[in-house]
C-alpha positions in Angstrom: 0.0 0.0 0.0 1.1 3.6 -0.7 1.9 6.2 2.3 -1.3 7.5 1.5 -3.0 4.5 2.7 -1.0 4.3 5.6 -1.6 7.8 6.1 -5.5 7.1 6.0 -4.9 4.2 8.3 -3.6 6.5 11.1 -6.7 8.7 10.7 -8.8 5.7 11.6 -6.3 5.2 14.3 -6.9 8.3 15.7 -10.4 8.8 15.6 -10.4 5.4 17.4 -7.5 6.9 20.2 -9.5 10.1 20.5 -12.9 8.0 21.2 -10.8 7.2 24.1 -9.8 3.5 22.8 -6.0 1.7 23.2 -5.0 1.2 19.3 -1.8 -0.5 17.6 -1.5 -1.6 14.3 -0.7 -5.3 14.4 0.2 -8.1 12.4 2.4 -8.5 9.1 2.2 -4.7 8.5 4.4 -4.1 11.4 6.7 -7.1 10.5 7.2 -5.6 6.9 7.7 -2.3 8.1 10.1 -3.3 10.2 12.1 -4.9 7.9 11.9 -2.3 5.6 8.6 -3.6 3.2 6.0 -2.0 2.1 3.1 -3.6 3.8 0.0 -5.1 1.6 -2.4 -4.1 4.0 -2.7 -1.8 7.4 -4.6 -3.9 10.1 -5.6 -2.4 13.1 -6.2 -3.7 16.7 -8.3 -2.1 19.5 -9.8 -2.2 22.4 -13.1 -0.3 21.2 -16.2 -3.5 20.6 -17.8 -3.6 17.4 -20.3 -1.7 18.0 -18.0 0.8 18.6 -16.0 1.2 16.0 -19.4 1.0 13.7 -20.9 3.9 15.6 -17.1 6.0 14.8 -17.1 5.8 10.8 -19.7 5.9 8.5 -18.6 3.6 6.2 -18.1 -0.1 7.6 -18.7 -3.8 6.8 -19.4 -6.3 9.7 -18.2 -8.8 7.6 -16.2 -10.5 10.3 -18.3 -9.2 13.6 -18.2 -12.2 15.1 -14.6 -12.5 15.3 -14.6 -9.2 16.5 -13.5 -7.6 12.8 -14.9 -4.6 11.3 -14.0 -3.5 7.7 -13.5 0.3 7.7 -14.0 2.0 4.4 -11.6 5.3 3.5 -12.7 6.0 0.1 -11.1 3.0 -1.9 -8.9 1.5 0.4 -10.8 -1.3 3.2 -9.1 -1.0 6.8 -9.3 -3.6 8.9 -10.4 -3.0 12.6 -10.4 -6.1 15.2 -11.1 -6.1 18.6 -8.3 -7.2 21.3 -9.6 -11.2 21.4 -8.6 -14.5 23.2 -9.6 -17.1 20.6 -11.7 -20.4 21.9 -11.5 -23.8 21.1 -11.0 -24.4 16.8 -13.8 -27.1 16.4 -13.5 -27.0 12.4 -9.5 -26.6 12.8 -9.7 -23.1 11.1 -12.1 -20.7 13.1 -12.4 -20.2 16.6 -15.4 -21.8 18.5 -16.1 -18.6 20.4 -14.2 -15.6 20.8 -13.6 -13.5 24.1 -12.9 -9.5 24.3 -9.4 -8.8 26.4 -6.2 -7.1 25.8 -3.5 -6.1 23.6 -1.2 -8.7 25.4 -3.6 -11.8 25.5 -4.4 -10.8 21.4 -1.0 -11.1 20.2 -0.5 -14.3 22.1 -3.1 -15.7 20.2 -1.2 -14.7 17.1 0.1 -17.9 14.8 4.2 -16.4 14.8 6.1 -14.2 16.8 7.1 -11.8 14.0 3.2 -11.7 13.4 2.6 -10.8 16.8 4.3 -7.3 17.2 2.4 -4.1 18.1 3.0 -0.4 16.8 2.0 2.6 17.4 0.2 4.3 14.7 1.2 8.1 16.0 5.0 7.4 17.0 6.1 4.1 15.4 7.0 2.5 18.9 6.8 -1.0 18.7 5.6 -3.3 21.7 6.5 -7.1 21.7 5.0 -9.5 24.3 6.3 -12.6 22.5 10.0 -11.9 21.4 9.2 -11.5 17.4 11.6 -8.7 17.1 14.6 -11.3 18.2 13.4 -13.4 15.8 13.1 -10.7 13.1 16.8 -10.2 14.0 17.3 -13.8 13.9 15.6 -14.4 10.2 13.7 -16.8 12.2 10.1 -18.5 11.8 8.5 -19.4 15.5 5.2 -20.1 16.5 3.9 -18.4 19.6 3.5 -20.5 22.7 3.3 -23.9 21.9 4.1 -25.1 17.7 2.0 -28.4 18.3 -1.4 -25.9 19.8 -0.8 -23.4 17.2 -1.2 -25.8 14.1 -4.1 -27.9 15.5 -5.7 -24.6 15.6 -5.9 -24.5 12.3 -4.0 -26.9 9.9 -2.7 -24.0 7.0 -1.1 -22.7 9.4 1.7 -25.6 8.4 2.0 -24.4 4.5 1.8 -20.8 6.1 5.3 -21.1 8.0 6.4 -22.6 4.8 5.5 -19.3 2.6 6.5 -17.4 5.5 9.8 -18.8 5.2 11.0 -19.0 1.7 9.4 -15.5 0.9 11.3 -13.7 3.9 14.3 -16.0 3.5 14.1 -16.9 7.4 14.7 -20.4 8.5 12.0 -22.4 10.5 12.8 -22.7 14.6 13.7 -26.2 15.8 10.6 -26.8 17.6 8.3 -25.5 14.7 10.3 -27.0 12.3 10.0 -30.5 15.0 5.9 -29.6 14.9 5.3 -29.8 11.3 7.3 -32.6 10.1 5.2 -34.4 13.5 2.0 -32.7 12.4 2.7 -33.2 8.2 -0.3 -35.2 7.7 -2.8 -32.7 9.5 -1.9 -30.3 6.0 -3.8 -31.8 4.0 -7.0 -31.0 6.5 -8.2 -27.5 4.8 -10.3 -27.6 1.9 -8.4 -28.0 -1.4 -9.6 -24.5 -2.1 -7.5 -22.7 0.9 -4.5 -25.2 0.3 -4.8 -23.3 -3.5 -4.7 -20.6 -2.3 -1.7 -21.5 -0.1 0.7 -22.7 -2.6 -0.4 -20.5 -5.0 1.3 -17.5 -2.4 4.4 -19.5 -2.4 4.3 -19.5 -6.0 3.5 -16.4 -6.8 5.7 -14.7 -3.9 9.5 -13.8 -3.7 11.2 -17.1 -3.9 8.9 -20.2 -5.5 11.7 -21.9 -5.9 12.4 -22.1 -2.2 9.4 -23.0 -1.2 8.9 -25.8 -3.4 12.4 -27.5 -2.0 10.9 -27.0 1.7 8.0 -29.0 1.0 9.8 -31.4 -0.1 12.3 -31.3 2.7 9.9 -30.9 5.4 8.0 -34.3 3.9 5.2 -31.9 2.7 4.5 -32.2 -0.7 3.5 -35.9 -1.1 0.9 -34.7 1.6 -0.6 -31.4 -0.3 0.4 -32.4 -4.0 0.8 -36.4 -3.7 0.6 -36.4 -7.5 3.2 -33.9 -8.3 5.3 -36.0 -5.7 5.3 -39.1 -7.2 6.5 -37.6 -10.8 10.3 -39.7 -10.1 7.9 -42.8 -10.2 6.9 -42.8 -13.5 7.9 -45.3 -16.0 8.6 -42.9 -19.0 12.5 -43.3 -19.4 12.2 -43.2 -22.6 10.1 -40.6 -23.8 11.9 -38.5 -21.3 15.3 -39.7 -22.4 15.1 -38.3 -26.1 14.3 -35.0 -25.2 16.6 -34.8 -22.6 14.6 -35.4 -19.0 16.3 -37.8 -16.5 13.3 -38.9 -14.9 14.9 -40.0 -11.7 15.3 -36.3 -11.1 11.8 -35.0 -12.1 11.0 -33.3 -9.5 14.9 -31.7 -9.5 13.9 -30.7 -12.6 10.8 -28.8 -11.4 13.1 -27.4 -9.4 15.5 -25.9 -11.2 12.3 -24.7 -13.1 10.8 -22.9 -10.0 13.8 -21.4 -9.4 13.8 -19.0 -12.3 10.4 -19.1 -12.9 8.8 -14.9 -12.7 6.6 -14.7 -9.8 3.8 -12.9 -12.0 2.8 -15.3 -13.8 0.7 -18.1 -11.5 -0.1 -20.5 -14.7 3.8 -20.7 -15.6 4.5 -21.6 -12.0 1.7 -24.2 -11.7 1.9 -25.4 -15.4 5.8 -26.4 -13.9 4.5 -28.1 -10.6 1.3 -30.1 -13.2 3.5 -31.1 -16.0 4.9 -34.8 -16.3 2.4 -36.2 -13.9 1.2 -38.6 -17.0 4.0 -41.1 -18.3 2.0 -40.7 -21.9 2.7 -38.0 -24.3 1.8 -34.3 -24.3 -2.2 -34.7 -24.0 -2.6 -37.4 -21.7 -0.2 -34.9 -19.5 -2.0 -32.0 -20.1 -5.3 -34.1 -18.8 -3.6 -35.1 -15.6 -2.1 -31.6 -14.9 -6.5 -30.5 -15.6 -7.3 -33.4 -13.5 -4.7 -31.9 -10.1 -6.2 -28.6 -11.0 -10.0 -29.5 -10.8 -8.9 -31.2 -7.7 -7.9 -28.1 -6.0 -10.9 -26.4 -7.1 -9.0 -23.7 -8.6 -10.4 -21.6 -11.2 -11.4 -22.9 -14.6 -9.5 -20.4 -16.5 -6.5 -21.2 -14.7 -7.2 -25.2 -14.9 -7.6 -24.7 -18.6 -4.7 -22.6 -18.9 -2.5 -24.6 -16.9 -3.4 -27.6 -19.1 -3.0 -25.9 -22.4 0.8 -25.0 -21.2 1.7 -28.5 -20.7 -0.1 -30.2 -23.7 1.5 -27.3 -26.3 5.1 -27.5 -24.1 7.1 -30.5 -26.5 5.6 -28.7 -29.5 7.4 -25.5 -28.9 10.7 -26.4 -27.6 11.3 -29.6 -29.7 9.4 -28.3 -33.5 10.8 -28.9 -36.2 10.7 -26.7 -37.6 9.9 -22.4 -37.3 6.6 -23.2 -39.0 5.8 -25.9 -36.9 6.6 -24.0 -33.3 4.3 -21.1 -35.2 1.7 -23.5 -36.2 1.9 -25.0 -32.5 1.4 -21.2 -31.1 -1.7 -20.5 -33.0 -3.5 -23.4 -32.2 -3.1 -23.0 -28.5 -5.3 -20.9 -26.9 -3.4 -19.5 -24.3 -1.6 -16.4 -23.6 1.4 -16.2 -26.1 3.2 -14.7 -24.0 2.9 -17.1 -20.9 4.0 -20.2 -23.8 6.9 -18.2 -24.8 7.7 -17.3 -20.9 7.2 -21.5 -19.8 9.6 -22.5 -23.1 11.8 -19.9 -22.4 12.1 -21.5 -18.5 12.4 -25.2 -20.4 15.5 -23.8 -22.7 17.0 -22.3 -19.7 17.5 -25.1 -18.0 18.5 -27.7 -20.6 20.7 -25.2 -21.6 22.4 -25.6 -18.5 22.0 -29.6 -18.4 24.5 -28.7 -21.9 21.4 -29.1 -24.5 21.9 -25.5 -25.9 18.9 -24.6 -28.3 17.7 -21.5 -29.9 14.0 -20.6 -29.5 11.5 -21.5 -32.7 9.8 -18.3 -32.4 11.0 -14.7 -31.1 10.1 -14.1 -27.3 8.4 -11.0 -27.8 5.6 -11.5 -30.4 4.2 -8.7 -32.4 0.0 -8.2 -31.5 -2.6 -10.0 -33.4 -3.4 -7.7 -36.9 -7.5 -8.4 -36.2 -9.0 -9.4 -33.1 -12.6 -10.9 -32.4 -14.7 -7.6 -32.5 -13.4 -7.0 -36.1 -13.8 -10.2 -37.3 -17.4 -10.3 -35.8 -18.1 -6.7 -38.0 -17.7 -8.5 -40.9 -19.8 -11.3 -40.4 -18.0 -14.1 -38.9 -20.1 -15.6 -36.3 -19.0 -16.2 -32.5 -17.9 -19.5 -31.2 -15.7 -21.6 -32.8 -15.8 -20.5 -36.0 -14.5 -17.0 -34.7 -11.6 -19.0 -33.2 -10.6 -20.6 -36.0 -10.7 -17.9 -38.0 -8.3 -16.0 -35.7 -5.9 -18.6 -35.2 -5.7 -18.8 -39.5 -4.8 -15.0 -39.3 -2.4 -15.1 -36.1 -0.5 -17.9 -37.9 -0.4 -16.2 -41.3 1.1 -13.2 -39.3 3.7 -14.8 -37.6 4.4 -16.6 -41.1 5.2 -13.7 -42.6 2.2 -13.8 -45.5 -0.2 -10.9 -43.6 2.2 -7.8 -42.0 -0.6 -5.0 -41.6 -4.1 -5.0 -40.8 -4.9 -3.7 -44.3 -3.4 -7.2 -45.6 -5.3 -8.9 -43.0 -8.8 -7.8 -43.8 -8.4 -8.3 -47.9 -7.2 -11.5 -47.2 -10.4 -12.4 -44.8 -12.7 -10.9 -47.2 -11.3 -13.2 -50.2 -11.4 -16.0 -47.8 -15.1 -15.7 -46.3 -16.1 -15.2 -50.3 -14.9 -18.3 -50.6 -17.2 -20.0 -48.2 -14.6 -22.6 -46.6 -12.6 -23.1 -43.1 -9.9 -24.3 -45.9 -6.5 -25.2 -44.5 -4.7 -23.4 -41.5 -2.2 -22.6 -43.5 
């Protein structure tokens, strides 16, 4: 968030402190300020009820009221506001049972690590800390407040969470919450399959994937969370793997070296890496296992279907050919050019490095489509598949060098559609 959201945040703060209430902001914000970050997000902790803090600001959500948390809205920017809380039992291993309204100290102590659970004030920037986080700031170090075992029966993410924690901050885990998780590995794969998504999808998508993929697999993780991306080495595809230069006893070193580089922006690359090779048939009986993980983790369908379509079109772009065959390969895939070209480039990297140099079929930066759907639709083409087809004649025409402007592009459509026929791709 910008100083400008911070700066709002400190209004709310003091028209909470001048209501007469104790306020601090708490939680990552303080961790990341601390360690020089910009934080996402400016949460705020109080000792004014719900209620309370609804009656001070016009604009609020009770989204989470019975937690104690209240959504304040400063024009387009969403604050949250929680009430100082000891937390009950967790009956469904993720949400309290019943909460209770107490202090700042008994809060943080309810907090899942100790460089989560530091308190600031929002006026002068002094920080409290009632359960040594700023040691283990100092320390780069990952430790669960109180008890490890207590923390992550409370609720089970919390496991993948000291993970991402870790490999995005670069910290190393504690001995006894490192002891805790490899004891309590099983109890990740407890949370839905949507908030274990949404989990490693944060690890992927965050400073070091890389990282955090090798901890899973060091801390006995992933055959828990992603039991089918873990038993890739067991495959029995030597061969297909052998001729274009995969040793499949170190598939998942592979994958690794993959993560490693892979950008942190682009979620489908970084999945499409973790799906890929979890079929020992060729590219579409992958590309309907990596679906098949997908579905299972109940991510999106765009992403599913993108994810797949970057492992079924993989083979065809690193090992065409020929130029026209990697274009042809491009224009029949439907997703984002730029993500293909960004998951072959990752492939060439690192059999590059293995000492299997190769040059790239097809420039990495590719020029934009001449015609898009809305111009082919004003002519008369109709929507659906036809459109798509249509398109993918054009893109690869482009890229062939027979259409270079959109003048070109539209004689040759028009000639085409007179003609009545899908004709041949080419």
């Amino acid at each position: 968030m910008s100083s400008s959201t911070h700066e709002k945040a400190v209004q709310i703060a003091d028209q909470l402190r001048n209501a007469g209430h104790e306020v601090w902001f708490a939680g990552g914000c303080v961790r990341d300020r601390l360690l020089g970050r910009e934080p996402k997000d400016w949460d705020i902790a109080t000792s004014a009820r719900p209620d309370e803090v609804q009656a001070l600001f016009r604009r609020t959500i009770g989204v989470g009221k019975q937690f104690g948390v209240i959504v304040v809205l400063a024009d387009d920017d969403a604050y949250e506001v929680a009430t100082f809380r000891a937390d009950g039992a967790y009956g469904d291993g993720r949400r309290p049972d019943e909460v209770r309204f107490t202090s700042a100290v008994e809060d943080v102590r309810r907090r899942d690590f100790t460089i989560n659970g530091l308190l600031m004030d929002p006026s002068t920037g002094r920080v409290e800390d009632h359960v040594g986080g700023l040691a283990d700031l100092e320390a780069r170090r990952i430790r669960c407040i109180g008890d490890a075992r207590e923390r992550f029966h409370e609720d089970r993410l919390r496991i993948l969470r000291a993970v991402r924690f870790a490999a995005r901050l670069g910290f190393e885990l504690e001995t006894e919450t490192r002891a805790a998780i490899i004891a309590l590995a099983n109890e990740a794969a407890d949370p839905s399959p949507e908030r274990i998504a949404g989990e490693l999808e944060r690890m992927l998508t965050e400073a070091a994937p890389g990282r955090a993929f090798w901890m899973l697999r060091d801390l006995e993780l992933l055959p828990v969370v992603l039991p089918e991306v873990a038993a890739r080495r067991q495959r029995g595809s030597e061969g297909r793997l052998a001729l274009r230069g995969y040793d499949v006893a170190s598939s998942l070193d592979r994958a690794q070296a993959l993560l490693d580089i892979a950008p942190i922006e682009s979620p489908e690359v970084t999945w499409a890496v973790l799906a890929d090779d979890l079929d020992s048939g060729f590219a579409r009986a992958r590309s309907r296992a990596a679906e098949v993980l997908m579905r299972r983790l109940r991510v999106s369908k765009r992403l599913a279907e993108d994810v797949a379509e970057l492992v079924l079109v993989r083979d065809r772009l690193l090992f065409a050919p020929s130029p026209s065959a990697a274009r042809r390969a491009l224009c029949a895939a439907h997703a984002n050019p730029s993500r293909l070209a960004t998951f072959r480039d990752l492939h060439l990297k690192v059999l590059s490095a293995e000492g299997d140099a190769r040059e790239p079929l097809l420039p990495r930066a590719l020029p934009p489509p001449l015609l898009r759907g809305p111009d082919l639709i004003a002519v008369g083409v109709p929507k659906g598949p036809p459109l798509g087809r249509w398109l993918r004649r054009l893109r690869f025409r482009q890229l062939n060098g027979n259409l270079s402007t959109a003048d070109e592009a539209r004689s040759w459509l028009a000639i085409a559609l007179r003609r009545g026929g899908e004709g041949r791709s080419s």
